[in-house]
N, C-alpha and C positions, 0 to 999 in steps of 0.2 A: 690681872685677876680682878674679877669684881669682887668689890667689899662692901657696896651699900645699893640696896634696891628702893627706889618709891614706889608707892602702887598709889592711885586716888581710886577711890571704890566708895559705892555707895553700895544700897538694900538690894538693886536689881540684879538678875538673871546673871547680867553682863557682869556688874559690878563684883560680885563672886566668884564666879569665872576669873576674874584679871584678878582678884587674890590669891585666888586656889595656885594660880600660877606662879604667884612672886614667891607665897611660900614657897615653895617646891625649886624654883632658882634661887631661894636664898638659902632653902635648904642643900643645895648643891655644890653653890659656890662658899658654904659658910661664911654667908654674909650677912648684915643686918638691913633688916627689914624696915623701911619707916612706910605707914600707910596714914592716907594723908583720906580728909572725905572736906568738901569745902561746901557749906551754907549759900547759895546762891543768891537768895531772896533775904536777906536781914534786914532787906525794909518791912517785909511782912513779919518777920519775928519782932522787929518793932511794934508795930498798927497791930499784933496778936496782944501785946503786953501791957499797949496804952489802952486797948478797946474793953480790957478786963479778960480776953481771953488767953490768960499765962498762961493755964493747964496746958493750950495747944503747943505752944512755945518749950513747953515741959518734955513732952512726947515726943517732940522733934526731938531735944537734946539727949532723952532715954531711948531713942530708936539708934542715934548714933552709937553710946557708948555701948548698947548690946552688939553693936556690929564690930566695935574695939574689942569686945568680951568673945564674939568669935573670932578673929583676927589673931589674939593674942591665945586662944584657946591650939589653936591650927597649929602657929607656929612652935608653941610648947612641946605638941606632938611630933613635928621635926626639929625640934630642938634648932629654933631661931630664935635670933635674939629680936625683940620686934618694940615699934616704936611708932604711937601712935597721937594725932596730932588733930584737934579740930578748928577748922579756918574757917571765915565768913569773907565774902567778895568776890570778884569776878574771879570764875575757877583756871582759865587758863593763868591767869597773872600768880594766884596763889601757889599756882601747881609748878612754878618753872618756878619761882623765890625759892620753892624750896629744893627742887631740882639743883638748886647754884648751890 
């Protein structure tokens, strides 16, 4: 039986899509849910923070968590348990640590 799902998703098309999905398998298998979104460039969130421009570095981090706020919205609605996680660094390495 499954008991835990990852999903990595971002803001895109696709990114929604492979959510919309996990819920729905986790809502199936009553399992929980972790969705996982990983910062690619945190050298530029860096050189955003040092150059004066935090606010963008800001936006980034508030565009994340609205996407945790729909994630966790979805999953309430199928009654999943969900868990949600933001990482910086190369995304395949991030996304398989947490996979283990």
């Amino acid at each position: 039986m499954i008991e835990r799902i990852l999903v990595a998703t971002d803001d895109s098309r696709s990114g929604l899509e492979a959510l919309l999905r996990a819920v729905e398998l986790a809502g199936q298998f009553a399992a929980t849910l972790r969705v996982v979104h990983v910062h690619v460039d945190s050298d530029v969130t860096t050189a955003l923070e040092v150059s004066g421009l935090a606010r963008m570095a800001e936006r980034r981090s508030e565009a994340v968590q609205s996407l945790f706020r729909h994630a966790s919205r979805l999953a309430a609605k199928a009654r999943v348990h969900v868990q949600t996680l933001e990482l910086q660094g190369e995304p395949a390495n991030q996304i398989l640590e947490q996979a283990r």
